[in-house]
N, C-alpha and C positions, 0 to 999 in steps of 0.2 A: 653418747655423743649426739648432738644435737645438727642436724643439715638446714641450712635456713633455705627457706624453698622461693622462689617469687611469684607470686599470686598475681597474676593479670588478669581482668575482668575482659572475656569478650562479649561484647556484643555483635548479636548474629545479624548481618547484613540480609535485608531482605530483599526475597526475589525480584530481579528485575524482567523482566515479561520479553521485555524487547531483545534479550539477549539470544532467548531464540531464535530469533529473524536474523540475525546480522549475519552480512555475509556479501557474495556474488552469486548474483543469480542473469541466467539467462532469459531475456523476457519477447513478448511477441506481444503485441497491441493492435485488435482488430477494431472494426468499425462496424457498426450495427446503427440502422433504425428503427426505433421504440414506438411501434405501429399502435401501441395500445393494448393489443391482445398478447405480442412475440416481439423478439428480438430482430428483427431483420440483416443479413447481414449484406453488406453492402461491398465490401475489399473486393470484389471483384468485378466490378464495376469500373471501366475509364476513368480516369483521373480520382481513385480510390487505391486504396492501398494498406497494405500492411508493413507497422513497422517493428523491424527486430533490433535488438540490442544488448548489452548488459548493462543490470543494473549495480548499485552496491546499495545496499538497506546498510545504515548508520543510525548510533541512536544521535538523536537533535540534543547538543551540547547545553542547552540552554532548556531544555522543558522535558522534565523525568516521564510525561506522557504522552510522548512524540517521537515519531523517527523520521530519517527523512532515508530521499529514496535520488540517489544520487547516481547520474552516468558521466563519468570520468569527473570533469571541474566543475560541471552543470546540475544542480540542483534540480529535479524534476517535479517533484511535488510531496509534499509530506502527509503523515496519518497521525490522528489524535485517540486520545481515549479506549486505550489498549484492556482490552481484558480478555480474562483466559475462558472458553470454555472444554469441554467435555474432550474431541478431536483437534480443536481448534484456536489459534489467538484472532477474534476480533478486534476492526479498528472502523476508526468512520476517517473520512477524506470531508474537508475545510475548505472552505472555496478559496481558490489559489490561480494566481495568473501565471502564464509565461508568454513566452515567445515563440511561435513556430517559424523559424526566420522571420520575413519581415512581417508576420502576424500576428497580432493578439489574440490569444487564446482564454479562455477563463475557462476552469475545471470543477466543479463539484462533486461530491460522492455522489450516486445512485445507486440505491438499494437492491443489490446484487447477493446478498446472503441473506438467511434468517434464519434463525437460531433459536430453538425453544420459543418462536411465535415473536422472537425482535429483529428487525431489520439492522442490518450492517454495511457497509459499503466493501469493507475486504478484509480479506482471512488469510493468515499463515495457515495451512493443512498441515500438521504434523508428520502425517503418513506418507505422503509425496513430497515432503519439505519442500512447497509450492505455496508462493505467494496467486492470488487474483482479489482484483477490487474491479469496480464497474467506477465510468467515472459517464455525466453527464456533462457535454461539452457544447461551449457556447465562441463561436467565429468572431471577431470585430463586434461585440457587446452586439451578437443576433442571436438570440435561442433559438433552438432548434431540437428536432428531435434528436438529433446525433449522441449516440451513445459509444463509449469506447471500451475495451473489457482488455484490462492489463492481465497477461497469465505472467508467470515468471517461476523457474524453475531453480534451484540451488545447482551449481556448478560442482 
């Protein structure tokens, strides 16, 4: 007796990078000035500060090599160019504006990682399932030395 079998071809979906990052995480973002030599840090300082929040890491609906990094309806800033290493998922940060109430804020990465001798702007840690990227921050289109270092932890 003959069983007819049905034969479906799958094909294996390949990994997507970002799926490791997605999630809630708890984040804290300090403030530092980039002296040259060190990081300086500044949050304690009058009229400085640190700010805390959660974030949610999503991957960006529209671009396979993006995520964004979302607190509650507010979009905060996105990562491009994902790749895996050894410990870690590298990304680099896009220059991206917001809004700090009634301020304009512009963000860039600053190279806060290096990995086998290449700079990156931020890293998922697998070990600590911990996001950190450095971001260099410019007030009302003024550079400055202001540097910001997002940590953020998985809930």
């Amino acid at each position: 007796m003959l069983f007819p079998f049905l034969l479906i071809s799958c094909e294996e979906d390949s990994f997507d990078l970002r799926n490791e990052m997605l999630g809630l995480y708890d984040y804290e973002l300090k403030a530092y000035i980039d002296t040259g030599d060190k990081l300086m840090y500044i949050g304690d300082q009058p009229g400085h500060y640190d700010v805390t929040g959660v974030v949610e890491v999503r991957k960006n609906p529209d671009y396979d090599d993006m995520i964004d990094f979302w607190e509650g309806p507010d979009l905060l800033f996105q990562g491009e160019y994902i790749r895996q290493n050894d410990n870690s998922i590298t990304f680099d940060i896009p220059l991206q504006e917001f809004w700090a109430g009634p301020v304009p804020v512009t963000v860039r990465g600053w190279d806060y990682w290096v990995v086998n001798g290449d700079p990156y702007h931020g890293a998922y840690i697998y070990g600590s399932e911990s996001v950190e990227i450095g971001f260099a921050a410019e007030v009302m289109d003024v550079e400055s030395d202001l540097v910001l270092i997002f940590m953020a932890y998985r809930q």
